[in-house]
N, C-alpha and C positions, 0 to 999 in steps of 0.2 A: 713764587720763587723768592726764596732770601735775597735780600737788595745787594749785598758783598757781591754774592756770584751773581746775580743779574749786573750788575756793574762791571764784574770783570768779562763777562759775555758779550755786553755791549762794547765795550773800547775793544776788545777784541775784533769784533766784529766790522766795527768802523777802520782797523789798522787794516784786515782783511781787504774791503773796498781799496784802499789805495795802494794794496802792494801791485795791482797792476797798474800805476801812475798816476797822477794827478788826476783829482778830481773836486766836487763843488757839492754844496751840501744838497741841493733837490738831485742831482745823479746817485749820490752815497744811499740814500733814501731808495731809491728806485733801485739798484746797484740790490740791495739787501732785503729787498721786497722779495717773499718765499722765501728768507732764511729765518728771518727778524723783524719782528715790526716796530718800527721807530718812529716817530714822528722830530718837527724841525724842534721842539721844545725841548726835546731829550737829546738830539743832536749835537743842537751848537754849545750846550754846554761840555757834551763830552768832546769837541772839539777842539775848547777853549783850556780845558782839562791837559788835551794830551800834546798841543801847541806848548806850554806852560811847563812843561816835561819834560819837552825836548823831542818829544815821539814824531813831531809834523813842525813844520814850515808853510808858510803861507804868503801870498802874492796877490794880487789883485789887479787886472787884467775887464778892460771893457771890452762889454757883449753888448749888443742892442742898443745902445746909448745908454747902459748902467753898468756899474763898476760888478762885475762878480769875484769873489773869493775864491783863488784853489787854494788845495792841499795836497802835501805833498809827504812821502815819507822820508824820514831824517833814517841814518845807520843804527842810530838810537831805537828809534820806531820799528826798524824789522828785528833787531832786537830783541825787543818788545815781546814783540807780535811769537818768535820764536818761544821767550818764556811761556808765553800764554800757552800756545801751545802743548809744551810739555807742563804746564801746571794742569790743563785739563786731560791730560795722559794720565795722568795721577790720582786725579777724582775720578776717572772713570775705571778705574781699576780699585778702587774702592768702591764705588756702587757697585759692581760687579762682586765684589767680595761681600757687600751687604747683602743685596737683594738678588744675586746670581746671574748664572750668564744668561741664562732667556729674558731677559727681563730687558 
């Protein structure tokens, strides 16, 4: 898969996890396991990415005796998440026009 659109499938993907609330990056992983496979190394930097964007908010909050990170979505971030959306509305009606509808 071209690295653009796998790029924009991931952050996508990641804003998906938290539109139902705050979450932590080993749940976001698990959260999108059967949709996407991601590992922590492709994660935190799309993370750190959409933090930086404005897309998420973050807090850090101890579990077990160690500090864990959430996230969380900004107005920004659903946003976001909404473009994404109708940008892949768009590509997919262009594959459809390329390669047809049974495809």
């Amino acid at each position: 898969m071209d690295i653009q659109i796998k790029k924009g499938v991931l952050d996508a993907c990641v804003l998906h996890a938290l539109k139902g609330g705050e979450s932590y990056g080993y749940k976001i992983i698990n959260d999108l396991r059967g949709i996407i496979d991601i590992s922590e190394s492709t994660l935190y930097p799309i993370l750190k990415r959409l933090e930086a964007a404005g897309a998420l908010k973050t807090y850090s909050r101890e579990f077990n005796g160690r500090l864990r990170r959430y996230y969380y979505l900004t107005p920004a971030g659903e946003a976001k998440l909404e473009e994404y959306k109708d940008d892949f509305e768009e590509v997919i009606k262009i594959y459809k026009s390329i390669f047809g509808e049974s495809k």
